[in-house]
C-alpha positions as CSV (number, residue, x, y, z in Angstrom):
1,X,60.2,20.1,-17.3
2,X,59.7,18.2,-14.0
3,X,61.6,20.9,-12.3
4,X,60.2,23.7,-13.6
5,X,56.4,21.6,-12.4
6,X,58.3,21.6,-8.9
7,X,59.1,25.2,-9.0
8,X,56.1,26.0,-9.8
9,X,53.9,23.8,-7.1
10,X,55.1,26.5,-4.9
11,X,52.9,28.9,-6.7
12,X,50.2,27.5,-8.1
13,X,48.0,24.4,-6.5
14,X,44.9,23.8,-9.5
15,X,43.7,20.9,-7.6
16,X,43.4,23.0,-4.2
17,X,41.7,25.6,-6.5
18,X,39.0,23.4,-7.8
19,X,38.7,21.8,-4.5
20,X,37.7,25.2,-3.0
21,X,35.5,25.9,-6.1
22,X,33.5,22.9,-5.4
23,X,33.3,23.8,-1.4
24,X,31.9,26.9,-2.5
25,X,29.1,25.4,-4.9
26,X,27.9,23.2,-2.3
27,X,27.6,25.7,0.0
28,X,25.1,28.1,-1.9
29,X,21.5,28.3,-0.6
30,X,20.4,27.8,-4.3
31,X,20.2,24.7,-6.6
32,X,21.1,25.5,-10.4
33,X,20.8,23.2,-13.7
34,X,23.9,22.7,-15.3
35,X,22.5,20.5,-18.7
36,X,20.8,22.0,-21.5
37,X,17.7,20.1,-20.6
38,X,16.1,19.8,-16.8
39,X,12.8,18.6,-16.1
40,X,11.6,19.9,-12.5
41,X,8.7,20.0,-10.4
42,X,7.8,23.6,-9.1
43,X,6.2,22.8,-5.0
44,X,2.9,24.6,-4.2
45,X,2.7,27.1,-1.5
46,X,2.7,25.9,1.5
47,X,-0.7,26.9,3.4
48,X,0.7,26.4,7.2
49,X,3.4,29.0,6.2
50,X,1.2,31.3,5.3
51,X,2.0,31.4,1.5
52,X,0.0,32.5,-1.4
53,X,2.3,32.2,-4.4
54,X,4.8,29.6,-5.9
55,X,7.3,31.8,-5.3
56,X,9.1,34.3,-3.4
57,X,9.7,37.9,-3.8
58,X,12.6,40.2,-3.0
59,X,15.0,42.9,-4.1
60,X,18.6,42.8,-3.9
61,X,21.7,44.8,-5.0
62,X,24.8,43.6,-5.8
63,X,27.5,45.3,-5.0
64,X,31.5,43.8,-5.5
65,X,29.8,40.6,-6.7
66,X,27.6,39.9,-3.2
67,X,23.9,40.2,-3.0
68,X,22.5,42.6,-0.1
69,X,19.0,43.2,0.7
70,X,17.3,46.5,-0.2
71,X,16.6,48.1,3.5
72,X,13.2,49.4,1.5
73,X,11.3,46.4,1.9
74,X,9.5,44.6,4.4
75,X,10.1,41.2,5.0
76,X,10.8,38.7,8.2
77,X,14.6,37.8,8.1
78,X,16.3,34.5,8.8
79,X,16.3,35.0,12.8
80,X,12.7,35.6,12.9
81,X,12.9,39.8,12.9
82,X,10.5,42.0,11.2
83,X,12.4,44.4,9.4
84,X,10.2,47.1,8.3
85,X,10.9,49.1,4.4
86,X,12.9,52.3,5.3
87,X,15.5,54.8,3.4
88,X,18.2,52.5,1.8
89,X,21.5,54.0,1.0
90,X,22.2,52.0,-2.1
91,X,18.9,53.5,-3.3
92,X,19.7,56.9,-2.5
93,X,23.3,56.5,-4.6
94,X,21.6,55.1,-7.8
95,X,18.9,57.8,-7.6
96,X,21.5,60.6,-7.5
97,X,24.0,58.8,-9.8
98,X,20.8,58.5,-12.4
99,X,20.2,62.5,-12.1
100,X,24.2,63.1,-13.2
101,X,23.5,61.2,-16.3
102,X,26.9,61.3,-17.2
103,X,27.7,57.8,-19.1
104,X,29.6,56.5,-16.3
105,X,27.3,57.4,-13.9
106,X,24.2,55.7,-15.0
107,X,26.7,52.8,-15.9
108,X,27.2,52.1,-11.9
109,X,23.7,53.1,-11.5
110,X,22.1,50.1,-12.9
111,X,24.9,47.5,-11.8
112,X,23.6,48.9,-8.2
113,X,19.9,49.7,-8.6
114,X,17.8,47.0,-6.7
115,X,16.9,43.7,-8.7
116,X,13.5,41.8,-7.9
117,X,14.6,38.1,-7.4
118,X,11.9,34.9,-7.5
119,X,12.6,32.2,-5.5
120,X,11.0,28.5,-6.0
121,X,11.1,25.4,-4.4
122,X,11.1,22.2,-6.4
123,X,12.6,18.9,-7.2
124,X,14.3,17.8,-9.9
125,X,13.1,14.7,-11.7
126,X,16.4,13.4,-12.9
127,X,18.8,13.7,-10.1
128,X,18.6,11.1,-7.7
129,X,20.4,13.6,-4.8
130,X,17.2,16.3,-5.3
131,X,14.2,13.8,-6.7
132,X,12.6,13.9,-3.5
133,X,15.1,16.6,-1.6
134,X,13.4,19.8,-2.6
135,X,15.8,23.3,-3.1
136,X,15.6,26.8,-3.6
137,X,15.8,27.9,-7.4
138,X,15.8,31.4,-8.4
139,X,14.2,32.1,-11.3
140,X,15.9,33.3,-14.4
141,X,13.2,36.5,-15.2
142,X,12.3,34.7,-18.3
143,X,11.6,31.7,-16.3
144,X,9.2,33.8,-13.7
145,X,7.5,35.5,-16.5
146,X,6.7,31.6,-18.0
147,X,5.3,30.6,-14.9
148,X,3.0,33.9,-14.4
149,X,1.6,33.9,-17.4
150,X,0.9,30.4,-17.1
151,X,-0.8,30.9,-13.8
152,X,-2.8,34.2,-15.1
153,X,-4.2,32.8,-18.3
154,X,-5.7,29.9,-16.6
155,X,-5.6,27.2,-19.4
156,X,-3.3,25.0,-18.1
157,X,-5.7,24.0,-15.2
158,X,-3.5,23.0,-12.1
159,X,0.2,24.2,-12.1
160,X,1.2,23.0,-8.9
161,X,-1.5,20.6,-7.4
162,X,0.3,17.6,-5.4
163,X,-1.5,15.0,-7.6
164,X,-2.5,17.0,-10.5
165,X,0.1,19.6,-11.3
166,X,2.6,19.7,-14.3
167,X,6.9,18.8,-14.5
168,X,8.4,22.1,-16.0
169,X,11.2,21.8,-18.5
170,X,14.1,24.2,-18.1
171,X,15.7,24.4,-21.5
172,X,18.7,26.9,-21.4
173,X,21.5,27.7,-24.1
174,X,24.6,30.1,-24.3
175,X,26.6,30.6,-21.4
176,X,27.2,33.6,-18.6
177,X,25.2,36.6,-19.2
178,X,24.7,35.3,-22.6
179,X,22.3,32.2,-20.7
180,X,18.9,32.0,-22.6
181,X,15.8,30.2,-21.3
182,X,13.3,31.2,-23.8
183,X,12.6,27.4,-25.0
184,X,11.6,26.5,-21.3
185,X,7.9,25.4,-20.8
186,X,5.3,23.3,-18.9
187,X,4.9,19.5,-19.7
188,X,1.2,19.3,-21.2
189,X,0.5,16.4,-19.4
190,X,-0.1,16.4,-15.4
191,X,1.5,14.3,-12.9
192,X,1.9,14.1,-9.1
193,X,4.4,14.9,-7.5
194,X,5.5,11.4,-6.4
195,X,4.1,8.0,-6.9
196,X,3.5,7.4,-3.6
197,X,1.2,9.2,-1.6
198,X,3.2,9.3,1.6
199,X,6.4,10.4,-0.2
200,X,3.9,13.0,-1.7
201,X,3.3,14.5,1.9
202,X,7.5,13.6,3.0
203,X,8.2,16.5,0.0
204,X,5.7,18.7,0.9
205,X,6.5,18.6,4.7
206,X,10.8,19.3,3.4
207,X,9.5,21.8,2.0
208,X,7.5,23.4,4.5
209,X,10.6,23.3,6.9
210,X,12.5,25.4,4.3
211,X,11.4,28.3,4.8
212,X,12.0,31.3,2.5
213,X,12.5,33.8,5.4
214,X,15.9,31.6,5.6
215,X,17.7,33.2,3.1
216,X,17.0,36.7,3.8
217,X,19.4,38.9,5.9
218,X,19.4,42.4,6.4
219,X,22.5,44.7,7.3
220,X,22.2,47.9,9.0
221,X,22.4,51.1,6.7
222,X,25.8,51.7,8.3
223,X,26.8,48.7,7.2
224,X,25.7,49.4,3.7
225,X,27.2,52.3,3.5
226,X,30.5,50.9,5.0
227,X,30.2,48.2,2.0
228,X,29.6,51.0,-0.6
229,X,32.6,52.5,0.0
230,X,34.6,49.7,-0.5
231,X,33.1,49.9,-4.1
232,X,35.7,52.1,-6.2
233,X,33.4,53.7,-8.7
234,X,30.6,54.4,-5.6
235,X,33.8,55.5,-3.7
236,X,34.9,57.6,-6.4
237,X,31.2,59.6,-6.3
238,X,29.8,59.4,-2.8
239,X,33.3,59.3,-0.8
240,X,34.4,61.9,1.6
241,X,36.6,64.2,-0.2
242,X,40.5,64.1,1.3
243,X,41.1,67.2,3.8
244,X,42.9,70.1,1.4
245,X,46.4,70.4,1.6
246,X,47.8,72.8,4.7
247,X,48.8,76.1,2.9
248,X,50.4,77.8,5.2
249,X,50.2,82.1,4.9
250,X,53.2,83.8,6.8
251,X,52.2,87.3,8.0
252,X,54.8,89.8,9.7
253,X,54.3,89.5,13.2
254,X,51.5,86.9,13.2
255,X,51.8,83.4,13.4
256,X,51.4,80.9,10.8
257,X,47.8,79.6,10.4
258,X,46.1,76.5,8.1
259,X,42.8,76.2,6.7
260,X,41.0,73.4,5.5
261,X,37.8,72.6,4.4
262,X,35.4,69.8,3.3
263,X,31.8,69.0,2.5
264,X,29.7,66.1,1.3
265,X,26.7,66.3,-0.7
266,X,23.7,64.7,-0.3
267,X,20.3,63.8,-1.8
268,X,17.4,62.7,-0.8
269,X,15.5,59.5,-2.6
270,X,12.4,58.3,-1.9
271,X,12.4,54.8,-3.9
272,X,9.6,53.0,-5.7
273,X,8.0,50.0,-3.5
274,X,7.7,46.9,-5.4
275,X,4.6,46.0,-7.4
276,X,2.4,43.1,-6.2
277,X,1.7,40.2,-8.0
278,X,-1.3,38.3,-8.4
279,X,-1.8,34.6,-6.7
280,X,-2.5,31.2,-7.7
281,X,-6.0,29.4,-6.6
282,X,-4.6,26.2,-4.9
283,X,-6.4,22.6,-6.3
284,X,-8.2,20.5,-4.0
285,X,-7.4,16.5,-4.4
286,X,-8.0,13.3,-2.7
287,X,-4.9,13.4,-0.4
288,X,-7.0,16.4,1.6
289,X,-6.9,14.8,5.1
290,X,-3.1,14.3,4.2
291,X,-2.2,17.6,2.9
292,X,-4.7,19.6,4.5
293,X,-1.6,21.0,7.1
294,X,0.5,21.7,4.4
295,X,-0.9,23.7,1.2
């Protein structure tokens, strides 16, 4: 056995593997809970960044198992650039693959058809690393449409005030695409965010440094369209068909002559802008001449 383990070291390396696994986690712009049970603390907006909401708002595709921006939205990415909403290819390709409505088709339609993502910042109560290091979390859709209501019905006073708001329990079951957060919920009772007034004000200014324009970057339609293609089924549809084959026609006294010919359709798409949401009143509290520069 100990020579077949040496044999096989030469193929297979499961510590390297793991290793490169955990590389990978740390390097994701996003926090996730990995119990059944995390209490966290959703941060306000932040005032001097402009912000209205808790969260942030954007559409993505996925495409080969990587998020891209959808080009029809308008938002200020990480380098500080407007980009402006304009025709976005994957949009055009799920629009046209929609009106085939063959099963296959509208199958790849909806794995690339833009997705509205929610961002957060927060902390997380029991883990010392992120207790008082806030982190992006995107919110499971079930999550987001927890905290909406929450803010819209208005009974549970301040959601997010500094001294005053409420711990959120994220309570998921199943696993994968099979993940559930339906038991998730605010704590009934408020809390500040920290103790200690100046730690209060240490989050909140973390948090204003991370801004959400950060994790947004566009690529060119080109470049879209260069990724698209690398997609088999997208290739399959929207690819330039192969030249025909050379038939060659041999007429007395005439030389030999080829002809070959190939189009592409296309469609136009105009896609649907996404909807706006409503905000949240911010609370004033006694830490104003504190957090007045921040939310």
């Amino acid at each position: 056995m100990s020579d077949l383990n040496a044999m096989l070291s030469d193929f297979v390396d499961l510590n390297s593997m793991i290793d490169e696994v955990s590389k990978s986690e740390k390097k994701t712009n996003f926090w996730r809970p990995t119990k059944q049970k995390t209490t966290v603390r959703i941060l306000p907006p932040i005032k001097a960044n402009g912000e209205k909401l808790p969260y942030f708002e954007h559409r993505v595709h996925w495409v080969n198992g990587q998020p891209y921006e959808c080009l029809n939205q308008t938002a200020v990415d990480k380098d500080g650039n407007m980009h402006t909403a304009g025709e976005c290819p994957l949009c055009k390709m799920a629009r046209t693959l929609y009106n085939t409505k063959t099963d296959d088709a509208v199958d790849l339609a909806k794995k690339i058809s833009g997705k509205t993502r929610y961002v957060v910042r927060l902390i997380v109560r029991d883990d010392p690393d992120h207790a008082t290091e806030p982190v992006f979390y995107e919110l499971p859709f079930s999550i987001y449409e927890k905290v909406k209501n929450a803010i819209l019905s208005k009974e549970w006073g301040s959601l997010f005030g500094p001294l005053d708001g409420r711990d959120f329990d994220i309570i998921k079951s199943g696993e994968g695409m099979y993940t559930n957060y339906d038991a998730s919920s605010f704590k009934p009772i408020t809390s500040k965010i920290a103790e200690d007034n100046q730690k209060i004000v240490e989050i909140l200014t973390k948090a204003k440094n991370m801004s959400y324009n950060s994790l947004i970057n566009f690529k060119t339609a080109d470049d879209i369209k260069t990724i698209a293609m690398e997609n088999d089924g997208l290739s399959k549809f929207f690819g330039t068909p192969k030249p025909a084959r050379v038939v060659e026609q041999y007429v007395a006294a005439a030389p030999a002559s080829s002809i070959t010919e190939a189009f592409t359709p296309t469609e136009e798409l105009i896609p649907a802008a996404p909807a706006e949401t409503a905000s949240e009143p911010s609370a004033a509290d006694e830490l104003d001449s504190l957090l007045a520069g921040l939310i």
